[in-house]
C-alpha positions as CSV (number, residue, x, y, z in Angstrom):
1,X,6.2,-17.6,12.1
2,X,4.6,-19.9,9.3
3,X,5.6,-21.2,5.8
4,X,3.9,-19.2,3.0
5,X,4.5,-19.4,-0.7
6,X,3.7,-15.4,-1.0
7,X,3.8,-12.8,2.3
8,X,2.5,-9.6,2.3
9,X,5.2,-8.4,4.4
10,X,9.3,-9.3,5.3
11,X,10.8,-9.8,8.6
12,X,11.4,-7.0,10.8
13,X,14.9,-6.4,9.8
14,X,14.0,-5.7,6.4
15,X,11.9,-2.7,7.7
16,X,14.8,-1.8,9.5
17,X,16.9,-1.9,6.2
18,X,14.0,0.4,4.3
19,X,15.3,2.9,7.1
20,X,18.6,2.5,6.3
21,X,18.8,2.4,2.7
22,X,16.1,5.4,2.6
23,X,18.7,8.1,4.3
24,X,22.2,9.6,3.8
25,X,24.7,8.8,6.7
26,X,23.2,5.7,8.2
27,X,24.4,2.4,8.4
28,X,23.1,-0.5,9.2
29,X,25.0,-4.0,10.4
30,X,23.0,-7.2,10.4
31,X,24.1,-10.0,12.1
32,X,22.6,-12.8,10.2
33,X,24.2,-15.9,8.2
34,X,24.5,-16.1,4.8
35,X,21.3,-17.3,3.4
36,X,19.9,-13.9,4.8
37,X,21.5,-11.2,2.5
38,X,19.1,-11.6,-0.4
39,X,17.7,-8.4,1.1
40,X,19.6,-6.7,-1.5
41,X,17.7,-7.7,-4.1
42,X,14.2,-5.6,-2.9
43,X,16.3,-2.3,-3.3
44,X,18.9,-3.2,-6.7
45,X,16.0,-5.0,-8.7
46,X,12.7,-3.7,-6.8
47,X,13.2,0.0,-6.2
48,X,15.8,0.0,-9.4
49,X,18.4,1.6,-6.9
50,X,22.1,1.9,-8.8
51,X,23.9,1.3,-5.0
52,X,23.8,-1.2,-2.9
53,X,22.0,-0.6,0.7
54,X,24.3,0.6,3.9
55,X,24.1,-2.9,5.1
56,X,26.9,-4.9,6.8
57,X,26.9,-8.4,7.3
58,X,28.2,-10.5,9.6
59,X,27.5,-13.9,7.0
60,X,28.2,-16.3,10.1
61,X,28.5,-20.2,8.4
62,X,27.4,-23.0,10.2
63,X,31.1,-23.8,11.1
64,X,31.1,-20.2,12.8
65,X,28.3,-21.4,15.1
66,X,31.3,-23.9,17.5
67,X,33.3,-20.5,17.8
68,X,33.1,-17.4,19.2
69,X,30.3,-15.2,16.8
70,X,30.6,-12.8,19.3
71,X,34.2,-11.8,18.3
72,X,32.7,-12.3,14.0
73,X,30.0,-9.6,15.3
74,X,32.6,-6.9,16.8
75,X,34.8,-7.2,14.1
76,X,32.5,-6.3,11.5
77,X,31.0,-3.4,13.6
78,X,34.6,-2.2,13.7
79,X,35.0,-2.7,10.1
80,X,31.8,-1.0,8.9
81,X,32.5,2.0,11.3
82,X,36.3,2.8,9.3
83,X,35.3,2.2,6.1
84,X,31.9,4.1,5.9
85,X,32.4,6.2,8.4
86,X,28.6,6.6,9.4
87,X,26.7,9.7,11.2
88,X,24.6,7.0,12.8
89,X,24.8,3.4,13.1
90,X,22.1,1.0,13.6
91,X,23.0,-2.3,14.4
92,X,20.7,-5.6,14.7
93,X,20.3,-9.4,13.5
94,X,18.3,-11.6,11.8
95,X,15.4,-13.8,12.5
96,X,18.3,-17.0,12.5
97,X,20.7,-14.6,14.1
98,X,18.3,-14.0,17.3
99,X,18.4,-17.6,17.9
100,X,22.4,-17.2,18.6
101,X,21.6,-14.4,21.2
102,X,24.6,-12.9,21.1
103,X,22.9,-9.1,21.3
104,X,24.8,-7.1,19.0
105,X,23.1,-3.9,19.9
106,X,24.8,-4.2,23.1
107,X,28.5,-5.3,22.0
108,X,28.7,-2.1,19.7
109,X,27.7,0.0,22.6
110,X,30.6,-0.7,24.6
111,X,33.0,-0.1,21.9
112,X,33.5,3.2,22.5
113,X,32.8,5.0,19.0
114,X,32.0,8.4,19.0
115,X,29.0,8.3,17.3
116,X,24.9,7.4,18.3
117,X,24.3,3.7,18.0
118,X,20.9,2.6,17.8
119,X,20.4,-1.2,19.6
120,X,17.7,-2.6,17.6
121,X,15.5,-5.5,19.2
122,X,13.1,-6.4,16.6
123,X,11.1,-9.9,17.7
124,X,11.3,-12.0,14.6
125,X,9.1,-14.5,15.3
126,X,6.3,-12.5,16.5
127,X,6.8,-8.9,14.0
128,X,6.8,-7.7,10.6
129,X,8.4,-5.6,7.8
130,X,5.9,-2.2,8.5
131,X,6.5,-2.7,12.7
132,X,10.1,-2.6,12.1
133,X,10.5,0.1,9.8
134,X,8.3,1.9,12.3
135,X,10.6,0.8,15.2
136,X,13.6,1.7,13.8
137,X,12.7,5.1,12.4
138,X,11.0,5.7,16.7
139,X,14.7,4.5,18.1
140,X,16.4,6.5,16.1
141,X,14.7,9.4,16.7
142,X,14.6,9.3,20.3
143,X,18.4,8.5,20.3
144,X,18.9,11.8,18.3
145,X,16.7,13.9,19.7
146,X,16.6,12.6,23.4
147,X,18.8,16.1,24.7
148,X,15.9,17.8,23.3
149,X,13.0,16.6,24.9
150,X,10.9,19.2,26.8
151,X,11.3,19.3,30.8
152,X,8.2,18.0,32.8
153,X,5.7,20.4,33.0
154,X,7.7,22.9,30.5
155,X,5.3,24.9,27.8
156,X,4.3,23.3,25.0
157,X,5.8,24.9,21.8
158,X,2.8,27.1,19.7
159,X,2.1,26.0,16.0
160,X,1.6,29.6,15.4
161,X,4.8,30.8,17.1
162,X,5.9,31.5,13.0
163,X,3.9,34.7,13.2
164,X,6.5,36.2,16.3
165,X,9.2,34.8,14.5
166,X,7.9,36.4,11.1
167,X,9.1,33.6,8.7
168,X,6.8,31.4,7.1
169,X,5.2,28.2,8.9
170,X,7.2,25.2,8.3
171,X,5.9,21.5,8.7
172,X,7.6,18.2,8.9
173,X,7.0,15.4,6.4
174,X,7.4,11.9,8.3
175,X,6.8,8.7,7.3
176,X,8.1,8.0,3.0
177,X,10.4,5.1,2.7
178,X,11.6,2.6,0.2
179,X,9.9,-0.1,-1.1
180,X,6.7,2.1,-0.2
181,X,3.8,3.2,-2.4
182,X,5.2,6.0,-5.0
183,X,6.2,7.8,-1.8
184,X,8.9,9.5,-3.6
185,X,6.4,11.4,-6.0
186,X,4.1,11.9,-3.1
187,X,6.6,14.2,-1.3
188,X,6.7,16.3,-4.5
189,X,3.2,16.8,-4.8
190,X,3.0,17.7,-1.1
191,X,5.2,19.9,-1.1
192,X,3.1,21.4,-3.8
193,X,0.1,21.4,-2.2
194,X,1.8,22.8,1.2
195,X,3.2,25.8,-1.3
196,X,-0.2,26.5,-2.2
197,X,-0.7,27.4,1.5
198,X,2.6,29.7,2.0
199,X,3.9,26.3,4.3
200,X,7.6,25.6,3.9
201,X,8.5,21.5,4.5
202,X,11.0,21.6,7.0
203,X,12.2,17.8,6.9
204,X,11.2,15.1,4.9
205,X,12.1,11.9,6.4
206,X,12.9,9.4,6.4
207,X,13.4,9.6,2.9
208,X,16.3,11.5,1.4
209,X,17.0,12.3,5.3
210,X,19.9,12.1,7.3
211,X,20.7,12.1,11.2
212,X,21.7,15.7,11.2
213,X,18.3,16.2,9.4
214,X,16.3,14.5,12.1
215,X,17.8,17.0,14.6
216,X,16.4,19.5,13.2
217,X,13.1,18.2,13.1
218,X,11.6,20.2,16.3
219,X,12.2,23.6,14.5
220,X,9.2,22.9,12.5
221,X,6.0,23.9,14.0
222,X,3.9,20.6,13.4
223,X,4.7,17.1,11.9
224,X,2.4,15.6,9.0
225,X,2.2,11.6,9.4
226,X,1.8,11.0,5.8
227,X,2.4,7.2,6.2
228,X,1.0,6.2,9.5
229,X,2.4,2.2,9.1
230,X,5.9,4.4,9.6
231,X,5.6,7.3,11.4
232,X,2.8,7.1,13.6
233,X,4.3,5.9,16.6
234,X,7.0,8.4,15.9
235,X,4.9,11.3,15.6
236,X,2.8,10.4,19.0
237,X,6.1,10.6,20.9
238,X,7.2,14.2,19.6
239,X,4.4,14.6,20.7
240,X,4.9,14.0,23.8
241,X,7.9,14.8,24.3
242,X,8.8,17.3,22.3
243,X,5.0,18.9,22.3
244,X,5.0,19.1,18.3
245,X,1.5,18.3,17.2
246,X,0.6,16.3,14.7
247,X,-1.8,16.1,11.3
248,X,-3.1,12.9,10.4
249,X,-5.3,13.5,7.5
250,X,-3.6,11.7,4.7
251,X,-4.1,13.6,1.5
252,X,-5.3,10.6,-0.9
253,X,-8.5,11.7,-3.1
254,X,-10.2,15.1,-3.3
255,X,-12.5,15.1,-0.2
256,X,-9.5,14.3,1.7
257,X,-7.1,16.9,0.5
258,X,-9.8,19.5,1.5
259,X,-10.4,18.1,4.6
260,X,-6.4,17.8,5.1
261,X,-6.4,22.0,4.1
262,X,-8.2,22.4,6.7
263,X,-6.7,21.0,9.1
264,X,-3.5,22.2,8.8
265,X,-4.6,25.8,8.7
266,X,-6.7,24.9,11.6
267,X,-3.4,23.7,13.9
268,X,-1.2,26.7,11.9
269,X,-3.7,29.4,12.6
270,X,-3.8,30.6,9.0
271,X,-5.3,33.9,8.1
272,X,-7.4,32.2,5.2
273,X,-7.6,29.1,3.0
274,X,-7.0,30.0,-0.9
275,X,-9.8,28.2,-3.0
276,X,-8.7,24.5,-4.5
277,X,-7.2,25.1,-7.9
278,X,-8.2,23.0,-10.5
279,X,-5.7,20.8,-11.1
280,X,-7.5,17.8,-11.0
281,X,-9.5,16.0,-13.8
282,X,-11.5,13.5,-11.2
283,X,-14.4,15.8,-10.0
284,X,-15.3,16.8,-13.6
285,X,-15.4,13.3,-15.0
286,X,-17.0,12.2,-11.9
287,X,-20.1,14.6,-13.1
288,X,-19.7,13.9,-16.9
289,X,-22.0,11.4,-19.0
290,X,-19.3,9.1,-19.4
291,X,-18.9,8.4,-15.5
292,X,-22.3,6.8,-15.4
293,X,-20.6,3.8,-17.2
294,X,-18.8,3.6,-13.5
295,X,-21.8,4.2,-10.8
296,X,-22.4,1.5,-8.6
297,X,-19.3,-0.7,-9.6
298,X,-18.6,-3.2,-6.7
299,X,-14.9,-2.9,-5.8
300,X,-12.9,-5.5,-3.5
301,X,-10.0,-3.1,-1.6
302,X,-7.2,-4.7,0.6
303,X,-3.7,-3.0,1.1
304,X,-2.0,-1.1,3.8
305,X,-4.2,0.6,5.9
306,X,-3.0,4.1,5.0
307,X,-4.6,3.3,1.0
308,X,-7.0,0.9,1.7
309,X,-8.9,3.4,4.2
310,X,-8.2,6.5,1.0
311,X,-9.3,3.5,-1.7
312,X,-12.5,2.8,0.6
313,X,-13.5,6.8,1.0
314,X,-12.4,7.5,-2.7
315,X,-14.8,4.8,-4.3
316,X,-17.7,5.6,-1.9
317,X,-17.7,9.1,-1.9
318,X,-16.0,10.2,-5.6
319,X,-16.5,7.9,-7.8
320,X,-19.7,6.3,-7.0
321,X,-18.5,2.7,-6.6
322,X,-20.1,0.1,-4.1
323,X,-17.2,-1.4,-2.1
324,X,-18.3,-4.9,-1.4
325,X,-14.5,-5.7,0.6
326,X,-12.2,-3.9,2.8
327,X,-9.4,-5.2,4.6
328,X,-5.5,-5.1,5.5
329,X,-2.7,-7.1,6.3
330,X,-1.7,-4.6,8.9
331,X,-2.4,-5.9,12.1
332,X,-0.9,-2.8,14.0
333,X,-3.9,-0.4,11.9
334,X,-6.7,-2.8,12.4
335,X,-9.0,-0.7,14.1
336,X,-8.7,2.2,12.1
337,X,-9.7,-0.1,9.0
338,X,-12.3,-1.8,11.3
339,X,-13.8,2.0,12.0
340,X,-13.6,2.6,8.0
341,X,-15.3,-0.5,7.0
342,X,-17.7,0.2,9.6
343,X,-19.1,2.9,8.3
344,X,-19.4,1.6,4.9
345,X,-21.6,-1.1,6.5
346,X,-19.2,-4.1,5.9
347,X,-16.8,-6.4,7.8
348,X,-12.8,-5.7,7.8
349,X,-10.8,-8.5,6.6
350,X,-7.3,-8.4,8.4
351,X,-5.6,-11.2,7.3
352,X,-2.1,-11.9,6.2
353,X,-2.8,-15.0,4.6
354,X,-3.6,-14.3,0.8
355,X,-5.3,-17.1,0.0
356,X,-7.9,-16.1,2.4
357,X,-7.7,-13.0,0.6
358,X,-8.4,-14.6,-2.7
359,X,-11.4,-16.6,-1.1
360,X,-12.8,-13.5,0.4
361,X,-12.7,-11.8,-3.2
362,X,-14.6,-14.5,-4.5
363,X,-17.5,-14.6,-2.5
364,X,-17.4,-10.6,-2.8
365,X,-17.6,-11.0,-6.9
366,X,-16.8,-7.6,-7.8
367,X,-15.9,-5.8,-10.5
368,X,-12.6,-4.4,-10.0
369,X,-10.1,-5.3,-7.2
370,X,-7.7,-2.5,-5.6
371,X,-4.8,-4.4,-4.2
372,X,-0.7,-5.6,-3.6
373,X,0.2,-7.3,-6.5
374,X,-0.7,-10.5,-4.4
375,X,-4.5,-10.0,-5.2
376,X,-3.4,-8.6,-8.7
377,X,-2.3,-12.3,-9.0
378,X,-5.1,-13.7,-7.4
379,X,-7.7,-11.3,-9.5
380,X,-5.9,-12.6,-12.9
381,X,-7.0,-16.3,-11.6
382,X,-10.3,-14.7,-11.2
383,X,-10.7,-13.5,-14.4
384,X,-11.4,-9.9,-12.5
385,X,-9.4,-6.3,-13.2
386,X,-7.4,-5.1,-10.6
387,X,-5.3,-1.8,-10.3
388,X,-2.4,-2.1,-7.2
389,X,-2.5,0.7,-5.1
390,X,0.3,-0.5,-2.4
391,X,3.3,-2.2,-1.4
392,X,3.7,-5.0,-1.7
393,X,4.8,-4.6,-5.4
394,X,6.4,-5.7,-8.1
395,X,8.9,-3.4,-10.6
396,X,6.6,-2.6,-12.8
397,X,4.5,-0.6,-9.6
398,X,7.7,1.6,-9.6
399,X,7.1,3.7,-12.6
400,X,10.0,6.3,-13.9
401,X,7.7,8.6,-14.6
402,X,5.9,11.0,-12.0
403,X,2.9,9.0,-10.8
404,X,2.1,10.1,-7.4
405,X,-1.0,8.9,-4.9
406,X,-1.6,11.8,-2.9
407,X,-2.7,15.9,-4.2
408,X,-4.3,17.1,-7.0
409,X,-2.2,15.4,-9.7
410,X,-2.2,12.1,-7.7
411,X,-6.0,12.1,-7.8
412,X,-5.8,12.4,-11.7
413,X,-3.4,9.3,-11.6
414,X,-5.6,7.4,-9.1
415,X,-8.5,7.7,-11.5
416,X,-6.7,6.4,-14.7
417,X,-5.4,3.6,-12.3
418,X,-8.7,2.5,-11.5
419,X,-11.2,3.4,-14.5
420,X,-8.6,1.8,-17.2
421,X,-8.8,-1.6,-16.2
422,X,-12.9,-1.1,-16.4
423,X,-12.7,0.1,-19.5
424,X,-10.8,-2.3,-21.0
425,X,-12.8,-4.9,-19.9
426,X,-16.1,-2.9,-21.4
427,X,-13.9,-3.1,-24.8
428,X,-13.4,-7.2,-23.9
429,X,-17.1,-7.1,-23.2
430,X,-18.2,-5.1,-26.2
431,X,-15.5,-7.7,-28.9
432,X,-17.4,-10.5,-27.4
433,X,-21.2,-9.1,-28.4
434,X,-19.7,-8.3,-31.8
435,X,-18.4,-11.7,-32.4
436,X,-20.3,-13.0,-34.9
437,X,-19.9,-10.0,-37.0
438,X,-17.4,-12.5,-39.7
439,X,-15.7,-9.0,-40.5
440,X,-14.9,-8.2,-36.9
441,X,-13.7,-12.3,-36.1
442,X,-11.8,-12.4,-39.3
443,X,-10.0,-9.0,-38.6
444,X,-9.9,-8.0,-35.4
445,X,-7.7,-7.9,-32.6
446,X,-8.1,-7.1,-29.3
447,X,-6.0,-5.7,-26.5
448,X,-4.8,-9.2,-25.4
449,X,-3.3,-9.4,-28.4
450,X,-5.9,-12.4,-29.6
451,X,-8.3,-13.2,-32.1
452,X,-10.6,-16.0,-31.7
453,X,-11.2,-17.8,-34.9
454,X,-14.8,-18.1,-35.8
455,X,-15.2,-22.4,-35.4
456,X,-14.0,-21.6,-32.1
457,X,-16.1,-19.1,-31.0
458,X,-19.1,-21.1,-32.4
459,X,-17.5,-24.1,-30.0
460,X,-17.3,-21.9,-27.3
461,X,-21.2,-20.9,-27.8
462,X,-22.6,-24.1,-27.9
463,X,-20.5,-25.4,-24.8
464,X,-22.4,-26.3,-21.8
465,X,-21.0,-25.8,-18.8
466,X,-20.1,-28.7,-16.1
467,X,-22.9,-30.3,-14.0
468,X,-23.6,-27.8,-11.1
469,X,-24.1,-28.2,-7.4
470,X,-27.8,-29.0,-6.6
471,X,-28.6,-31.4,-9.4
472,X,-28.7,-28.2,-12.3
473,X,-27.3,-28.1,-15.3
474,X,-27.2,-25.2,-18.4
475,X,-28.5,-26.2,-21.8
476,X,-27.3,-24.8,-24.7
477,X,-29.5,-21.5,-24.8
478,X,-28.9,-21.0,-21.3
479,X,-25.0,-21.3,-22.0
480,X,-25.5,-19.2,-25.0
481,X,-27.3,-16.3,-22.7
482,X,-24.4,-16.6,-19.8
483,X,-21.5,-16.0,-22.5
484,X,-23.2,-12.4,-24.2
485,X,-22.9,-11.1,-20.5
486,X,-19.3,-9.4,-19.6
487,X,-16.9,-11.1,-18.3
488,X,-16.4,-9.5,-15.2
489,X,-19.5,-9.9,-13.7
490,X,-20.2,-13.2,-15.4
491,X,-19.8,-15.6,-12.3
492,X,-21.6,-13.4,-10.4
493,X,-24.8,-13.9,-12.5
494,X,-23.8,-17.7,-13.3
495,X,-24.0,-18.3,-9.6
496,X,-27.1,-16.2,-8.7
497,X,-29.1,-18.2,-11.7
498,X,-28.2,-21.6,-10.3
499,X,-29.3,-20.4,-6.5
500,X,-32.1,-19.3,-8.0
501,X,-32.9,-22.4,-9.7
502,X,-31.8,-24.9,-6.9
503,X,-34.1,-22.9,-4.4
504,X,-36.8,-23.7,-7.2
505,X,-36.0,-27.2,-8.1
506,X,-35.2,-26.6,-11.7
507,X,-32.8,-29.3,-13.0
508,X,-31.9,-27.7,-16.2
509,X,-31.3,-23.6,-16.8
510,X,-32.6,-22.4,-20.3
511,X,-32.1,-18.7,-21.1
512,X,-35.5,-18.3,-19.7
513,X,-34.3,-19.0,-16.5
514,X,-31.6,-16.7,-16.8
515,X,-33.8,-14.0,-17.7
516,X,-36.3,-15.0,-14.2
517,X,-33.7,-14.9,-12.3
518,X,-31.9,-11.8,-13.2
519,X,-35.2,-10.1,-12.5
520,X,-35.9,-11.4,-9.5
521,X,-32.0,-10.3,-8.2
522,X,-32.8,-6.9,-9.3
523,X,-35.8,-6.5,-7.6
């Protein structure tokens, strides 16, 4: 564990609280002091919940600590179990509380309540938010659905077995979750894109889900691991056990919707595919005139793994974009995001440290970041647009309306995300070559919400800039020149030119130099 101002992700008891709060008939009891309750907060202010979470807490004081906390831990337990009256109750402690050791998990076992209790051991000092959300969601499966696990060497349930049964093939959803990435309007458009198919969702979970849900999870005849920092370990041991398999396409962007049609009627065994309908904007303004505005735009992508890997394939493959970064702060999907940035001929950055991040975004000097709101931060200190594609966010990432990632309509909403903040900076772009125009000073305003006055903007053209590493420095042309280019890709050039001229002893860069070295980097 290490002091950070920012962190990409909580402890791993607020995962297991994201379990918690996301179903109906759980409960959760924390043992943890006082100063640990602000969890609250992420699912009130964050995910603009009107209830609080199913938490209990044990709010031990320091003058609790020469006592028995044992006795403080039971007594809530008890407490939370008459009053809520729970279906299942899951019962851990804090980072501060694991210090105490006094293994709550284990004192609520042997108080005899009729219900399943789910010990949770979640290492604090050596875990994370995503682990435990994907722990908790694995133990409480397996304490539900333990009486139905399949007999060694027993058959292995058919996908197809819907055909004998003549009903309709029915899939499980696994993986949505509070304080996730618009998971709540992904489910809907999945379930729409399932419908399309003639494939009923069994069980959506954990979201919306509760214990007597999760029973009836092995009716279905496959699982879809939509969000893989939640569900994959999950769905690898119903697997196993229970013999359901699995689809592991994730259906973020066009290509991979397609590709995640076929492989569900690949494990169904459906008679036929339908053809795509076209409910999706992207591919024609892919091929329109106006796209060309957008080929070749180097983008920097670091999030979960589940949207950095869809962000990576989108830009490559749909949009034409160069993606100069890839990485993730989750450590447990490194080498799939390793095996994307692979192919894209490019090293991963798995970090969870965002100033490294933000120095790594830098060097990459691109023209639009895909991020957390961490590097939507960083990328306003940068000057660069940026477009958040995953938790972590902030509330204004958790829109009322119906803005999904995944299926047709959340590749429409993917493409606003990402083409708007180019835009506007072509608009920032085009106010500053316009700027001597007096009309267009005096009256115009742009999207910040600024006008420049004229004196200034004639200040701000004859400025030179600082002294520069390597002895060079701009002159007044030169600094004229640097300040017509856009924004966005204005430190890019500015630092190419004075390469260009260090390498070639030039002490002072004119607008001819400029010009030299801009063709020499597009050579």
């Amino acid at each position: 564990m290490e002091l950070t101002l920012w962190t990409y992700e909580g402890p791993p008891h607020v995962g297991a609280m994201r379990i918690a709060t996301s179903m109906e008939g759980v409960h959760y009891v924390l043992h943890a002091p006082q100063g640990d309750t602000y969890a609250d907060l992420l699912f009130t202010m964050i995910e603009r919940q009107n209830k609080r979470p199913p938490v209990t807490y044990t709010t031990f004081q320091a003058r609790d600590l020469g006592g028995d906390t044992a006795e403080l831990v039971k007594r809530s337990i008890s407490d939370a179990v008459e009053r809520f009256q729970p279906q299942a109750l899951l019962v851990g402690e804090s980072c501060t509380a694991e210090l105490i050791q006094d293994q709550p998990g284990s004192l609520a076992q042997g108080m005899g309540f009729n219900l399943p209790i789910v010990n949770l051991e979640l290492p604090a000092y050596s875990k994370k938010e995503n682990w435990g959300a994907s722990e908790t969601f694995y133990q409480l499966l397996r304490t539900l659905l333990k009486d139905q696990a399949l007999n060694p060497g027993a058959e292995k349930p058919s996908p197809s077995r819907w055909r004998s049964e003549q009903r309709k093939p029915r899939v499980n959803l696994l993986g949505p979750s509070l304080l996730g990435f618009r998971c709540r309007d992904d489910v809907i458009e999945v379930t729409k894109l399932l419908s399309e198919l003639g494939v009923d969702v069994h069980v959506a979970a954990p979201l919306g889900a509760s214990p007597a849900d999760l029973k009836r999870i092995p009716e279905a005849d496959a699982n879809i691991c939509l969000y893989p920092e939640i569900a994959e370990s999950s769905c690898s041991w119903l697997e196993r056990q229970l013999g359901m398999v699995s689809i592991k396409t994730v259906p973020i962007g066009i290509g991979a919707i397609q590709q995640f049609r076929e492989e569900l009627a690949a494990v169904l065994e459906l008679d036929q595919i339908p053809a795509p309908p076209d409910r999706s904007r992207m591919p024609w303004y892919s091929q329109s005139v106006d796209s060309t505005y957008l080929t070749g735009k180097r983008v920097f992508i670091f999030a979960d793994a589940t949207h950095a890997i869809a962000a990576a394939r989108i830009a490559s493959k749909e949009l034409g974009f160069q993606v100069v970064g890839l990485g993730s702060y989750c450590r447990e999907q490194a080498r799939a995001v390793r095996a994307a940035a692979q192919e894209l001929g490019i090293e991963a950055l798995i970090s969870d440290d965002y100033l490294e991040v933000e120095a790594a975004m830098a060097a990459a000097a691109p023209e639009l970041v895909l991020g957390t709101q961490m590097e939507r931060h960083s990328a306003k200190r940068l000057g660069i647009p940026c477009a958040v594609i995953s938790a972590p966010i902030h509330v204004q990432d958790v829109p009322a309306r119906y803005a999904p990632q995944m299926g047709w309509e959340g590749a429409n909403v993917i493409f606003d995300s990402w083409v708007h903040p180019l835009m506007m900076g072509l608009e920032e772009h085009l106010i500053g070559m316009f700027r001597h125009d007096f009309e267009f000073v005096e009256g115009h305003m742009s999207h910040k919400g600024q006008k420049a006055p004229a004196d200034k903007l004639v200040a701000e053209e004859a400025a030179v800039p600082a002294a520069v590493s390597g002895g060079c420095s701009w002159t007044s042309s030169g600094s004229a020149e640097l300040g017509r280019i856009p924004f966005f890709v204005r430190g890019k050039v500015k630092r190419n030119t004075e390469t260009f001229a260090h390498e070639r002893g030039i002490s002072e860069i004119t607008d001819e130099v400029l010009y030299e070295a801009k063709a020499h980097f597009t050579r």
